[in-house]
N, C-alpha and C positions, 0 to 999 in steps of 0.2 A: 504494500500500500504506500503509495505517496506521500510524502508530507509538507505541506505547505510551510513557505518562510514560517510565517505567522507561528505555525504549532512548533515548528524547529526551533525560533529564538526561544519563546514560552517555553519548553522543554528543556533548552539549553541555560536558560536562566534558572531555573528550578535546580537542577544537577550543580552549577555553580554556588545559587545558596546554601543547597543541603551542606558540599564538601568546604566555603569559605566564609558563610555566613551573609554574605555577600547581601545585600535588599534585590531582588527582582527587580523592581522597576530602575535598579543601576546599570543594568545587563542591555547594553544597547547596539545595535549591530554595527555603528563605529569606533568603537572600543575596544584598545587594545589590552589583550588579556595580561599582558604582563606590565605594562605603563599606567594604562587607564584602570586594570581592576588587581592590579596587586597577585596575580595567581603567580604560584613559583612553577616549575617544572612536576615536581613531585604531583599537586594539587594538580596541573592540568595530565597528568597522564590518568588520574584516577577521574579524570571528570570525561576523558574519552573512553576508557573502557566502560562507563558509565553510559554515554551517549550512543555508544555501538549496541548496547542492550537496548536501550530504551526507543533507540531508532532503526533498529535490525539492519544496521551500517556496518562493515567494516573501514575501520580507520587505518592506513597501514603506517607503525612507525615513521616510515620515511616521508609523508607525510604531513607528520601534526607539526614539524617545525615550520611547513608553509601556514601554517593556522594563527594568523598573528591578530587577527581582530576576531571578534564574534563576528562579523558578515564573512570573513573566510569559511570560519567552520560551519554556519548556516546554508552558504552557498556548495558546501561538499557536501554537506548531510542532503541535503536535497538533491543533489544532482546524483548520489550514489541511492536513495531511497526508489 
């Protein structure tokens, strides 16, 4: 099944609260996950094995270092959904 941006950010914000506390509505698709929202490395690998379940995505390592904002990774999670 497909998933739209809309449900991918919303999902993708969700996963980021739960692992950094993070507020939802901070989770914005110009936002970079390391400048703009503080995730280390550690946190963002746990929030892609995270998002590979909750989006029936494979992420492949090589990869999540192109994942530098949340529109990166909304725009993979979609195009791979």
């Amino acid at each position: 099944m497909a998933n739209s941006e809309q449900e991918v950010l919303s999902g993708l914000a969700e996963l980021i609260n739960e692992e950094t506390g993070l507020p939802t509505d901070q989770v914005e698709l110009d936002k970079s996950f390391t400048d703009d929202l503080d995730i280390d490395s550690l946190s963002m690998m746990t929030i892609v094995v995270n998002a590979e379940e909750k989006f029936g995505v494979k992420i492949p390592d090589d990869n999540v270092k192109d994942l530098r904002t949340v529109r990166d990774a909304v725009d993979f999670i979609v195009k791979q959904g």
